[in-house]
mmCIF file of the N, C-alpha and C atoms, coordinates in Angstrom:
data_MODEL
# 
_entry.id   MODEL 
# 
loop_
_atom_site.group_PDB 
_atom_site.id 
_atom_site.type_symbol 
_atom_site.label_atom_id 
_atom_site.label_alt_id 
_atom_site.label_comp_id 
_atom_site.label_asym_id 
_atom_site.label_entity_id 
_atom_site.label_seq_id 
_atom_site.pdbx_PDB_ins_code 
_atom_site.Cartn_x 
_atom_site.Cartn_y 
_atom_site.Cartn_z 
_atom_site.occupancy 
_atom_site.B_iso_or_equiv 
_atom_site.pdbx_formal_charge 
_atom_site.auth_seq_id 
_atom_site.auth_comp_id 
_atom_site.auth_asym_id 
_atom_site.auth_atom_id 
_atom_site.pdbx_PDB_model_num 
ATOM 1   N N  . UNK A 1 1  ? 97.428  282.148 103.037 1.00 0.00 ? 1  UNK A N  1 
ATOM 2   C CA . UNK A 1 1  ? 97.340  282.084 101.610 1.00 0.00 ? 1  UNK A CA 1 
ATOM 3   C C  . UNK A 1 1  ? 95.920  281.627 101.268 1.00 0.00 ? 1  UNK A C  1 
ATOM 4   N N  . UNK A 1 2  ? 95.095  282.065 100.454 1.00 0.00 ? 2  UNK A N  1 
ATOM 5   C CA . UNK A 1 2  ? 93.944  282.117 99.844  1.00 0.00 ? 2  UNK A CA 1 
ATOM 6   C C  . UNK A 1 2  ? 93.917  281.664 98.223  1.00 0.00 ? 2  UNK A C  1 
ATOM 7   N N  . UNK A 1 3  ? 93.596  280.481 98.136  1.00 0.00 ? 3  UNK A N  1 
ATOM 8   C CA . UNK A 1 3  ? 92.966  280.083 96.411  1.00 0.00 ? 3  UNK A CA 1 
ATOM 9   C C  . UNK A 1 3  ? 91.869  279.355 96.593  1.00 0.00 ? 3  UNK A C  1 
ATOM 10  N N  . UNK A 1 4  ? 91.889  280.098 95.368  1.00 0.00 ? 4  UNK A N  1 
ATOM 11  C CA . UNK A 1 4  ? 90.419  280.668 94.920  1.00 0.00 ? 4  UNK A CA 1 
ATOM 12  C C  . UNK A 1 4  ? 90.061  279.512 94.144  1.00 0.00 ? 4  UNK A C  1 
ATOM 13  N N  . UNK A 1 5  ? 89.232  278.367 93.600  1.00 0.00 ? 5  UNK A N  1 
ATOM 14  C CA . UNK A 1 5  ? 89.068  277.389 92.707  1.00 0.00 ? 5  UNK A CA 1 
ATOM 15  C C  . UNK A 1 5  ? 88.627  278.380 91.499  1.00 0.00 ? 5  UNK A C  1 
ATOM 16  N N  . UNK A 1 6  ? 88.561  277.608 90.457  1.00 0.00 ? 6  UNK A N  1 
ATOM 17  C CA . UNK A 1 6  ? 88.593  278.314 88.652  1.00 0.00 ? 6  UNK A CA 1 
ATOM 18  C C  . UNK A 1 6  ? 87.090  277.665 89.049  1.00 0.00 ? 6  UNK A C  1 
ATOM 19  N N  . UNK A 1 7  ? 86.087  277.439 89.464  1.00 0.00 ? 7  UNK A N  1 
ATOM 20  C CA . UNK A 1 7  ? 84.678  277.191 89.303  1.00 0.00 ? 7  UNK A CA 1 
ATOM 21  C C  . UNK A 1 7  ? 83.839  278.551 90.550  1.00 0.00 ? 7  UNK A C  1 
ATOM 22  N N  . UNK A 1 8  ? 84.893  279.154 91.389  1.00 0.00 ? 8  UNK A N  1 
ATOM 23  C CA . UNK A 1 8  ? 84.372  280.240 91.821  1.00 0.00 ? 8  UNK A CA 1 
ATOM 24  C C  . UNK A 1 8  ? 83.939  280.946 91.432  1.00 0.00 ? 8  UNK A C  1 
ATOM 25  N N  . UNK A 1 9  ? 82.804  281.761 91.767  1.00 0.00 ? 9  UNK A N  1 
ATOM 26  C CA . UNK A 1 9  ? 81.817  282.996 90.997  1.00 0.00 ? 9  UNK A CA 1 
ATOM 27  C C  . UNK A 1 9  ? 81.653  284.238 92.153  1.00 0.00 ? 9  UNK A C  1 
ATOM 28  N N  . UNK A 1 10 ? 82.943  284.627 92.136  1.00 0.00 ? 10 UNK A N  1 
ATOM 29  C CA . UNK A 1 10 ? 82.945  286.260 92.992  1.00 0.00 ? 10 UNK A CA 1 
ATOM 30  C C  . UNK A 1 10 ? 81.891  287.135 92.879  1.00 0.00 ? 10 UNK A C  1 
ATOM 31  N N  . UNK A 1 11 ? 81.311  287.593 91.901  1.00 0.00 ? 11 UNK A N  1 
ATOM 32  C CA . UNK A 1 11 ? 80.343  288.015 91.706  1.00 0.00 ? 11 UNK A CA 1 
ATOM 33  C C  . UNK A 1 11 ? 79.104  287.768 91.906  1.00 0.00 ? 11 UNK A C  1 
ATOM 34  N N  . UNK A 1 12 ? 79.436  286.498 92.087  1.00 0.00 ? 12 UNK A N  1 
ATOM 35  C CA . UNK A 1 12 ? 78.012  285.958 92.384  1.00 0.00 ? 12 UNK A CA 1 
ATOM 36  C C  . UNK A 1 12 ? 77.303  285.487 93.643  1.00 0.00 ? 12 UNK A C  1 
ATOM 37  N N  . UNK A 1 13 ? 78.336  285.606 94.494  1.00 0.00 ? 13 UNK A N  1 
ATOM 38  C CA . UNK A 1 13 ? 78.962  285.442 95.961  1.00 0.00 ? 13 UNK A CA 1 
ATOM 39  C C  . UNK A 1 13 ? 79.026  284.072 96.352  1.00 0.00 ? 13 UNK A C  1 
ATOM 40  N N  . UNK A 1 14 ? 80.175  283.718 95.057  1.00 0.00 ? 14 UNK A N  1 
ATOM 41  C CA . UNK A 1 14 ? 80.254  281.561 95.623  1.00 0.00 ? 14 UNK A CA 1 
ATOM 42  C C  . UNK A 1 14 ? 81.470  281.683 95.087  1.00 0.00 ? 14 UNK A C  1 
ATOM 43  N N  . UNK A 1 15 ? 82.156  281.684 96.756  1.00 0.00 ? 15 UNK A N  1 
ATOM 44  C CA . UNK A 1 15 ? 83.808  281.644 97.277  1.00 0.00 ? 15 UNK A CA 1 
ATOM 45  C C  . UNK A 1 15 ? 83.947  280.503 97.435  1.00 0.00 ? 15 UNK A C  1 
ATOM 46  N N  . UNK A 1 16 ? 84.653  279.433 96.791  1.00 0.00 ? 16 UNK A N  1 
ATOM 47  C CA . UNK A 1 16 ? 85.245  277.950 97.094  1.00 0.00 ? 16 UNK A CA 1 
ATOM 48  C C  . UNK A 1 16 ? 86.531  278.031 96.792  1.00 0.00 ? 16 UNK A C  1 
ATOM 49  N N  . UNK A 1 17 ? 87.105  277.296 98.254  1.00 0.00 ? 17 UNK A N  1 
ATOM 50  C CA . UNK A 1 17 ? 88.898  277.079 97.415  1.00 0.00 ? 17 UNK A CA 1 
ATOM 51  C C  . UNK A 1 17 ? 89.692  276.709 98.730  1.00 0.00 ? 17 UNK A C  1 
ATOM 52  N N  . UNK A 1 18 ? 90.245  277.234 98.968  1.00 0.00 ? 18 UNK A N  1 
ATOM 53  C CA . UNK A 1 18 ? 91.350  276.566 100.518 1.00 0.00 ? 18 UNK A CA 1 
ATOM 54  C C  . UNK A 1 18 ? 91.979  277.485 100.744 1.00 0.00 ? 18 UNK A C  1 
ATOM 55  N N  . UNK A 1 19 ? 91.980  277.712 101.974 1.00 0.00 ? 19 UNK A N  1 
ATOM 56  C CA . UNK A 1 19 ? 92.850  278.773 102.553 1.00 0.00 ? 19 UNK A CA 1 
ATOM 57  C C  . UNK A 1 19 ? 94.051  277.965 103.615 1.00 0.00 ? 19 UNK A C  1 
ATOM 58  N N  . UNK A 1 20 ? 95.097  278.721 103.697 1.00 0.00 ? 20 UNK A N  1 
ATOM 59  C CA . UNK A 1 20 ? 96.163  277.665 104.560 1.00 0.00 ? 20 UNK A CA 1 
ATOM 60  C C  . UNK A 1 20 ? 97.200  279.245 105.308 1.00 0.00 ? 20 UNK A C  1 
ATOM 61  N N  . UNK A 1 21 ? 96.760  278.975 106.492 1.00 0.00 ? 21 UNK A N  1 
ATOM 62  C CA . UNK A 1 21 ? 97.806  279.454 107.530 1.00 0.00 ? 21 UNK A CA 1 
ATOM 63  C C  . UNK A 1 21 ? 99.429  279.292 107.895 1.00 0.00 ? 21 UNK A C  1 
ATOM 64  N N  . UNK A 1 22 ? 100.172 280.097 106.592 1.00 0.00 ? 22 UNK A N  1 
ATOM 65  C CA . UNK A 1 22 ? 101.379 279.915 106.712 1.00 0.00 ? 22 UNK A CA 1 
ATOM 66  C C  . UNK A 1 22 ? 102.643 279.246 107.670 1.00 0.00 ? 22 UNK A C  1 
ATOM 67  N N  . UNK A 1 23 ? 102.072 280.345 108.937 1.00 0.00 ? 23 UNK A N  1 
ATOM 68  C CA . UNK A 1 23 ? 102.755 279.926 109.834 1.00 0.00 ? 23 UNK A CA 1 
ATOM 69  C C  . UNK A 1 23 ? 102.457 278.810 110.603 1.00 0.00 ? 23 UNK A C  1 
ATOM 70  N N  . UNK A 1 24 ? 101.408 278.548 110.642 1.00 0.00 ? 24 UNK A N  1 
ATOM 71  C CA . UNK A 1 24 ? 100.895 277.424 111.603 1.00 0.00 ? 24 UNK A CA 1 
ATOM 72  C C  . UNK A 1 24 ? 100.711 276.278 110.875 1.00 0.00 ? 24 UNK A C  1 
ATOM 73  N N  . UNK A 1 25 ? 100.446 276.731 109.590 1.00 0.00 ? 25 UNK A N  1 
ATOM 74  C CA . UNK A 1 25 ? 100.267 275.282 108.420 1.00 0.00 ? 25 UNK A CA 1 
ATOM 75  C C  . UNK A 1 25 ? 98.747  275.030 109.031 1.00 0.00 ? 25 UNK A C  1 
ATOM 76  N N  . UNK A 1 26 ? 98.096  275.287 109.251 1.00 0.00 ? 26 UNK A N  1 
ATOM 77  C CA . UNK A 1 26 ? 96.639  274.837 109.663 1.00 0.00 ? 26 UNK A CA 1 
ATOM 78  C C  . UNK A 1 26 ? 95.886  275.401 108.229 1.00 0.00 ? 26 UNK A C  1 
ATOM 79  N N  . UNK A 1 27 ? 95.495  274.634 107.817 1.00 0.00 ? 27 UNK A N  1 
ATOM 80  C CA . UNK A 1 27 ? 94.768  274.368 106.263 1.00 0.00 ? 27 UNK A CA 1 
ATOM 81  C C  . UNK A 1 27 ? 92.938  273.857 106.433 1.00 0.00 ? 27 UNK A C  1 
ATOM 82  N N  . UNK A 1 28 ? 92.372  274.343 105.238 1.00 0.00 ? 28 UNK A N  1 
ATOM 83  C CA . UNK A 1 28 ? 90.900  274.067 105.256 1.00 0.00 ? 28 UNK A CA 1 
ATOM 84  C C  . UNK A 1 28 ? 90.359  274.358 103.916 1.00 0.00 ? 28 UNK A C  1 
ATOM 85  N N  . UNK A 1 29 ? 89.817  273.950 103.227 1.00 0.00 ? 29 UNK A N  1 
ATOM 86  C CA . UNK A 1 29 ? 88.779  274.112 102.438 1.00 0.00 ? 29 UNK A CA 1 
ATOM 87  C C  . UNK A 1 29 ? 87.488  274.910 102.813 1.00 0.00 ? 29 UNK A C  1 
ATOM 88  N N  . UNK A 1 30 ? 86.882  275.974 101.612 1.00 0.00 ? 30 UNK A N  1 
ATOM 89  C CA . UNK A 1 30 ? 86.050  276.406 102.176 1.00 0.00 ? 30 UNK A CA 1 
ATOM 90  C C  . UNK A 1 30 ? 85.069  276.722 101.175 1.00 0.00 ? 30 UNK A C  1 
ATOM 91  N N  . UNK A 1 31 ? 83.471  276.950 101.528 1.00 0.00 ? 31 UNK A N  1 
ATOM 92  C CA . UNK A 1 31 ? 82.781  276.774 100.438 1.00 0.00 ? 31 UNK A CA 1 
ATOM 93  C C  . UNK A 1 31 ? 81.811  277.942 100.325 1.00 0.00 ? 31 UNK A C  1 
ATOM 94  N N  . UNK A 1 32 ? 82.463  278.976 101.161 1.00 0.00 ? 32 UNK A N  1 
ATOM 95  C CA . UNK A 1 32 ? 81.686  280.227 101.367 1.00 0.00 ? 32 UNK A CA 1 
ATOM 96  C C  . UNK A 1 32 ? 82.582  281.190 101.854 1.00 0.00 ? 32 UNK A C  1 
ATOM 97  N N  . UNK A 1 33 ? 82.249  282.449 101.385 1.00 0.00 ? 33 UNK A N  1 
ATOM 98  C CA . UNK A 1 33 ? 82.848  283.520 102.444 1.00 0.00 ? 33 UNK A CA 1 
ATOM 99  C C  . UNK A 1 33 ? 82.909  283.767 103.573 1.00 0.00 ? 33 UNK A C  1 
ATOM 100 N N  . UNK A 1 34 ? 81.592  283.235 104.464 1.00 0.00 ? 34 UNK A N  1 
ATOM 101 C CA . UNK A 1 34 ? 81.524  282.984 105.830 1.00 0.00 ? 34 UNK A CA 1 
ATOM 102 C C  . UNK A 1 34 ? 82.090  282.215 106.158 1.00 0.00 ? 34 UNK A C  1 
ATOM 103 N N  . UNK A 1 35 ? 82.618  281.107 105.631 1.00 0.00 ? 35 UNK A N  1 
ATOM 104 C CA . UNK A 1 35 ? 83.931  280.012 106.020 1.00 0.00 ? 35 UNK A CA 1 
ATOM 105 C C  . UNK A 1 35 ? 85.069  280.358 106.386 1.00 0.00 ? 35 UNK A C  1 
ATOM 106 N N  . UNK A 1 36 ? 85.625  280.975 104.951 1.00 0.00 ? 36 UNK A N  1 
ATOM 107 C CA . UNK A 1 36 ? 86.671  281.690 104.817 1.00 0.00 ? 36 UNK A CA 1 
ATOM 108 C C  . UNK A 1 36 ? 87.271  282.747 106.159 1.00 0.00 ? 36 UNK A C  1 
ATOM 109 N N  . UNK A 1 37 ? 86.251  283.535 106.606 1.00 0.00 ? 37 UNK A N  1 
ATOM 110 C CA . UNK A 1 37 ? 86.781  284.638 107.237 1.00 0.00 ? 37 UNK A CA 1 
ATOM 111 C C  . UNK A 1 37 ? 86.474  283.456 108.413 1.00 0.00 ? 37 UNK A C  1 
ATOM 112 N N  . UNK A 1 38 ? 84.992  282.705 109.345 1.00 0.00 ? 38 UNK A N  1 
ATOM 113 C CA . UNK A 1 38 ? 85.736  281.937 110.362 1.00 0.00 ? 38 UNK A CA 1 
ATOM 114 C C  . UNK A 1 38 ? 87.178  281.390 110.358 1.00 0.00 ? 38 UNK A C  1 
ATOM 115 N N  . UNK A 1 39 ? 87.492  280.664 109.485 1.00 0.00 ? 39 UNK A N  1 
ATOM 116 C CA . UNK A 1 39 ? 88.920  280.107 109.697 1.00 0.00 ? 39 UNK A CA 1 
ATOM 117 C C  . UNK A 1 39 ? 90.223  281.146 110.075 1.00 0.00 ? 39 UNK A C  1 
ATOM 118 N N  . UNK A 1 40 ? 89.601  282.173 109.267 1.00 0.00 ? 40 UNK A N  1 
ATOM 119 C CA . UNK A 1 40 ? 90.970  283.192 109.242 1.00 0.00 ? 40 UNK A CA 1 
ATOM 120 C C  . UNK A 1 40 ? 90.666  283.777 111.253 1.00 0.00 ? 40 UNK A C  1 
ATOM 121 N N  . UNK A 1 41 ? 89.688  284.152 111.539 1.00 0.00 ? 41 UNK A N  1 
ATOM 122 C CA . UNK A 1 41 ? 88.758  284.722 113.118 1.00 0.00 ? 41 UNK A CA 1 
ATOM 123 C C  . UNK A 1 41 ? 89.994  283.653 113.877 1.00 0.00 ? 41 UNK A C  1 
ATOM 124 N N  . UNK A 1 42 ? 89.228  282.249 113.668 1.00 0.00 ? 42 UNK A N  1 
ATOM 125 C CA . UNK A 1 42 ? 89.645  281.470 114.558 1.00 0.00 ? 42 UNK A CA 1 
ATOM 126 C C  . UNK A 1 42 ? 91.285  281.257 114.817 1.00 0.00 ? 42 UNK A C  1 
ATOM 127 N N  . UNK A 1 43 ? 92.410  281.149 113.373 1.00 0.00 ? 43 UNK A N  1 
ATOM 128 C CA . UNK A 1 43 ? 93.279  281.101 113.507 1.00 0.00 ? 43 UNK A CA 1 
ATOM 129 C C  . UNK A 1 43 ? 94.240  282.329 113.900 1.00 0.00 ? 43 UNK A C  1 
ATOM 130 N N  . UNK A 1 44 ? 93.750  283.450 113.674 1.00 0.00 ? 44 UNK A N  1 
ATOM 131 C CA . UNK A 1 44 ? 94.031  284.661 114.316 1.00 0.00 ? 44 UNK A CA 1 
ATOM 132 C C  . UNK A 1 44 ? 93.765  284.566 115.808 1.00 0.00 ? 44 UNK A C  1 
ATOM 133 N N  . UNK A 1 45 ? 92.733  284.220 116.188 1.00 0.00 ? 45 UNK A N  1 
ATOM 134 C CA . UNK A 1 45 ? 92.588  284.226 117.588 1.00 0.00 ? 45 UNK A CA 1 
ATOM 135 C C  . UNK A 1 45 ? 93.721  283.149 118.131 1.00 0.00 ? 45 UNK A C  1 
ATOM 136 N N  . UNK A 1 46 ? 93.857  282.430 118.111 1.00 0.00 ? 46 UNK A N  1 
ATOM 137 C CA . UNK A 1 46 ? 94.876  280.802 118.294 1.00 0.00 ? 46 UNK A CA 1 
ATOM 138 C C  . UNK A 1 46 ? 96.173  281.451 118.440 1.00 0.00 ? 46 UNK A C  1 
ATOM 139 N N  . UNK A 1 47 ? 96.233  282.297 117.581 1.00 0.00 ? 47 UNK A N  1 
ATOM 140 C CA . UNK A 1 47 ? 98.128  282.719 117.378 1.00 0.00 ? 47 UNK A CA 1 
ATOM 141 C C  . UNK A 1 47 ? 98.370  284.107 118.779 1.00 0.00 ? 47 UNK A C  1 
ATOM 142 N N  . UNK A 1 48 ? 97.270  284.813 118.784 1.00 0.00 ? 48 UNK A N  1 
ATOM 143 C CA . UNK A 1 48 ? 97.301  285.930 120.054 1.00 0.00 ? 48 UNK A CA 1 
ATOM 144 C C  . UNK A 1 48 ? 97.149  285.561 121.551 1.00 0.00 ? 48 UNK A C  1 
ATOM 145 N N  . UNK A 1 49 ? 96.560  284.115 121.657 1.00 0.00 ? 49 UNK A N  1 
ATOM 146 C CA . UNK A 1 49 ? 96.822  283.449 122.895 1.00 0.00 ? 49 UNK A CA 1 
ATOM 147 C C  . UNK A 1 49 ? 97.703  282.837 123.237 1.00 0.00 ? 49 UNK A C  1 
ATOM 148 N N  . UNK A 1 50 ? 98.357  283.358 124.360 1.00 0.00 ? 50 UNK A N  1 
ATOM 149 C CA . UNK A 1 50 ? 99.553  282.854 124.741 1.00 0.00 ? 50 UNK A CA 1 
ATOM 150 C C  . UNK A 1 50 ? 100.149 281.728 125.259 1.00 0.00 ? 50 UNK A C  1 
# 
C-alpha cells in the first residue's frame, strides 16, 4: 500500500508518504521515488527467498 502525503508534488517529482508491505507488515516512510521503489526491490526480493 502506497500514500501519498497532501504536501506531495507529482509533477514536480517530490514523492513523500509511506509505503507498507501488506503481507509482511514491513513499513517505511519515504521521501523520494528512488526510496519508494528501493523498499518495494528490497521487500520483493525478501519474500522470493526461500
Amino acid at each position: 500500500m502506497v500514500q501519498l502525503h497532501a504536501e506531495a508534488r507529482l509533477e514536480q517529482g517530490h514523492f513523500t508518504g509511506r509505503v507498507e508491505h501488506l503481507v509482511s507488515h514491513q513499513a517505511t516512510h519515504f521521501e523520494s521515488l528512488e526510496e519508494l521503489v528501493a523498499f518495494i526491490v528490497r521487500v520483493v526480493t525478501e519474500q522470493q527467498t526461500p
